[in-house]
N, C-alpha and C positions, 0 to 999 in steps of 0.2 A: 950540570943543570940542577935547578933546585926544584925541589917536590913539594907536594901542598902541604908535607907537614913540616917542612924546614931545610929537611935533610937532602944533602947535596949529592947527586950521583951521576956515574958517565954513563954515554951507549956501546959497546963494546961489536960493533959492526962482526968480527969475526964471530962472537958465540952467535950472535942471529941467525950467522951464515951455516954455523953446525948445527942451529937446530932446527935448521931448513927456511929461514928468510933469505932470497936473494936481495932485497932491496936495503940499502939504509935508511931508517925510517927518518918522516916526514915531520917535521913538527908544524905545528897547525894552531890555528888560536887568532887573537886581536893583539897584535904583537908579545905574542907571551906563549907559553906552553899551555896549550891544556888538554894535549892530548898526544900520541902517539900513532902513525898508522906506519902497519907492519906487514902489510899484505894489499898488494890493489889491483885488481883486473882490468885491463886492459882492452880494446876492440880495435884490431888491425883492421883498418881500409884501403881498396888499391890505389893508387895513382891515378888521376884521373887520366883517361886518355887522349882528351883535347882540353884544352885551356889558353879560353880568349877573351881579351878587355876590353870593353865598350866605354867612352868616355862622352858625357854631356856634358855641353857650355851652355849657361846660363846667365842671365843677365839681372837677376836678383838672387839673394839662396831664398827668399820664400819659394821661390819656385822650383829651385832646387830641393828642398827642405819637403813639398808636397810630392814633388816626382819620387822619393826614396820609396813613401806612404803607397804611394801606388804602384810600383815594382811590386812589393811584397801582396798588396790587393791581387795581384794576377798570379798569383800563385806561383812566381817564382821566388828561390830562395837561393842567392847567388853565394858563390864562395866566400865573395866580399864585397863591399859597399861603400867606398870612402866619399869623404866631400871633404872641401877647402873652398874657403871666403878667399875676396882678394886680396890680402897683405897674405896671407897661405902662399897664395899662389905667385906672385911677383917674387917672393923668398926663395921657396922652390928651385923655380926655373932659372932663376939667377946664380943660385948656388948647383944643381945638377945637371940644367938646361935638358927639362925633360920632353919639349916642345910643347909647354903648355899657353894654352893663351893669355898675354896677362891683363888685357883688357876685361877679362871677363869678371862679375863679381859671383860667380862660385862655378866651381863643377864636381861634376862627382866620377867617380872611377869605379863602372861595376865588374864582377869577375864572375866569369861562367864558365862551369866547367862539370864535362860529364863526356859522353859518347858523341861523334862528330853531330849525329842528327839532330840526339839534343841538345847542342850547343848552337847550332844553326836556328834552330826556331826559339830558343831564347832570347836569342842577338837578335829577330826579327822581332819578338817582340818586347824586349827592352828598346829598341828606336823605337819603334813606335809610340810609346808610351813616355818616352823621354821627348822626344819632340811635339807631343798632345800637352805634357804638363809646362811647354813654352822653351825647351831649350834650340838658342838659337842655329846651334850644331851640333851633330853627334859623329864621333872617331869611331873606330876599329883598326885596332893596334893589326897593321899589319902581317905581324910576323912575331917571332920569339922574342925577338930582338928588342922590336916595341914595347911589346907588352910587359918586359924586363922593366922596361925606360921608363913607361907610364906609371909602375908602382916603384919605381925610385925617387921620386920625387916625394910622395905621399910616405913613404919610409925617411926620406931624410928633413922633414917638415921640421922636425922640433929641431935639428941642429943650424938648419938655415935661417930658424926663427931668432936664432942666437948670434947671428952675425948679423942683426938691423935695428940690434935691442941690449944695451949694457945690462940689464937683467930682462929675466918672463918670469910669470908666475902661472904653472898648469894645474887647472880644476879639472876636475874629474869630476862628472855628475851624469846623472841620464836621466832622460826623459821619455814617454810614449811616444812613438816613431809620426803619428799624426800631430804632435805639437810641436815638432821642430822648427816649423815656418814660424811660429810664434813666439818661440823661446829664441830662436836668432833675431828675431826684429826686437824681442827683450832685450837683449845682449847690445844690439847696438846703440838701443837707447842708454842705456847703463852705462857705455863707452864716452859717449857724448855727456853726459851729465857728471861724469868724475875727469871727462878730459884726458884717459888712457886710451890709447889703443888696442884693440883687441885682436887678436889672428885665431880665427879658429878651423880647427883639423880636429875631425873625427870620423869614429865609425858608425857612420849613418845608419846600418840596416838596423842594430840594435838599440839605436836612439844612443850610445857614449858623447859625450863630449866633451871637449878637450878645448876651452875657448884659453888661449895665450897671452894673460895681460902682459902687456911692452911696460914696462918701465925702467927709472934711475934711482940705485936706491942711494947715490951722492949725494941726491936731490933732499932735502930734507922737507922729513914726513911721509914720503911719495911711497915709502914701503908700507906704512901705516892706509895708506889710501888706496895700495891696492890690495891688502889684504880684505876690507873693506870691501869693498869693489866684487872680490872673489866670493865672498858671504853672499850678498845681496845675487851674483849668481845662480848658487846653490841654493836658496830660496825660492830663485824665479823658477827653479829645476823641481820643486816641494809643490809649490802654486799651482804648475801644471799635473800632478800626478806622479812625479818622478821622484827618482833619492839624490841622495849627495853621493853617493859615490857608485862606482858603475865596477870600477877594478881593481882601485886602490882602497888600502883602508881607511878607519876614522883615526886611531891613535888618538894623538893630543891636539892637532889640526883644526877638525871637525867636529869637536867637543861640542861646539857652540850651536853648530846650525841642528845635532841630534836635537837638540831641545824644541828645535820647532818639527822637526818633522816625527817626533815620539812625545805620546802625552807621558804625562806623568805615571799613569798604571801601566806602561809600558817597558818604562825605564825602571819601576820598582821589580816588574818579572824576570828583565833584563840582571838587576843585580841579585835577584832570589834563585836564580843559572848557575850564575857565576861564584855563587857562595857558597853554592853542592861540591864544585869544586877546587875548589878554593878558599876555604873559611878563614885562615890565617890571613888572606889580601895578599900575596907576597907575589905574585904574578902580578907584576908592572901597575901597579896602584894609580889612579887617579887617572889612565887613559883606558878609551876607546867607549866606556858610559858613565857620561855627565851623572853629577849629582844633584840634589834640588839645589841646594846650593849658586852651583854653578849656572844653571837655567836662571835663576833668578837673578843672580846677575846681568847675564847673557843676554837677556830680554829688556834690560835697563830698569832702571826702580823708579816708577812711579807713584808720588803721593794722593792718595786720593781722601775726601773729604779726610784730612788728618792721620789717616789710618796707611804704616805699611803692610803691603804684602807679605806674607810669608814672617809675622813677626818672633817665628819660633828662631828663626837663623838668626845666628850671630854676624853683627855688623864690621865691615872691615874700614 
């Protein structure tokens, strides 16, 4: 590894271990080192002792999309919460045949789990609440067996997205759990306007998403268009309250849309951080925060009465 003054050095896992680190340590950072951890505590939970999956078919995802908003309104806070549109789900069951319906344009897959009573009146009133916010059917996975079934599908989403599609391209962005119905009707207009298809799988309770653009990158240009495409995304995800990324990092990627979603005195404390630690730049330079530079690009150059922006930059 290399250190913030230049000099190169290894971790030597055994002497940690002698002087009482069990773990090998962690490196951490915006793809780059900037730190070590050598020590982490941990909280053991039991297994829960019932664990059962309720699944809603819905016939738009707004309605999908509000019914997540109001699970968590009732105070429940499920194990997990997934949704899938319709190109999701036709993938899916085709590829795992998880009995999903493929008529349907979304459903979601909630998971409850605790003590049998409290699983019971959760499941009473997750239906309840799933069929008030319009789903035309609600399941209960049978048995183990189902409930196995039903998150195999939703687990094998991105590789059966991969066999209806010579490439995808996955965003990562989040939004507030109440604007999902409006960021997926965003998304399909965006789909329709660039002429991609879009498949989207994500984890609903937390607002993730994960919308899958289809394309051909044979096709010429069509990778340039859906890069595009992916931008205007994670914008719509900025517009609502949300960020661009939800799990994944920014790296070099994401360069562009920080610019809109970080002013400029924020991106200055951003690199006034990064320079306590790092004053020499030698940790992966030029990713994960934009420079003015680059924003001003980013944002495209506009002439105004004669005069450009930002005329301190030099022009490329």
């Amino acid at each position: 590894m290399v250190a913030a003054d230049g000099s190169i050095f290894e971790i030597d896992q055994r002497a940690l271990q002698r002087d009482g680190y069990d773990l090998l340590p962690l490196l951490v950072g915006s793809e780059g080192m900037l730190g070590i951890v050598v020590e982490v505590t941990v909280k053991l939970l039991p297994i829960p002792r019932c664990a059962r999956v309720v699944m809603g078919v819905f016939d738009s995802v707004e309605k999908a999309g509000d019914s997540v908003a109001a699970i968590i309104a009732e105070g429940i806070i499920p194990a997990g919460i997934e949704m899938m549109d319709n190109p999701a789900i036709r993938a899916a069951e085709d590829f795992v045949h998880a009995g999903y319906p493929v008529d349907a344009e979304a459903i979601l897959i909630c998971a409850l789990d605790g003590t049998e009573q409290e699983v019971a009146a959760q499941i009473e009133l997750v239906d309840r609440v799933l069929k008030t916010g319009g789903a035309t059917e609600t399941r209960l996975a049978r048995d183990e067996a189902e409930r196995l079934l039903f998150w195999s599908g939703r687990k094998a989403a991105f590789p059966a997205v991969g066999r209806i599609s010579p490439d995808y391209y996955c965003i990562d962005g989040t939004i507030p759990r109440k604007s999902l119905a409006a960021v997926l009707a965003g998304i399909r207009a965006l789909s329709e306007e660039y002429s991609l298809p879009v498949a989207n799988v994500f984890h609903a309770g937390d607002g993730n998403l994960h919308p899958l653009i289809l394309y051909d990158s044979s096709n010429e240009g069509e990778l340039e268009k859906t890069e595009e495409l992916g931008s205007r995304i994670l914008q719509l995800c900025i517009e609502c309250g949300g960020t661009i990324t939800g799990e994944h990092g920014v790296g070099v990627e994401k360069l562009g849309e920080m610019c809109i979603q970080f002013g400029e005195a924020e991106r200055n404390q951003f690199h006034a951080i990064r320079e306590c630690f790092d004053p020499l730049r030698l940790l992966n330079p030029g990713k994960a925060i934009p420079t003015l530079a680059r924003c001003a690009e980013f944002n495209a150059m506009h002439v105004h009465n004669g005069k450009l922006p930002h005329p301190e930059l030099e022009r490329f």
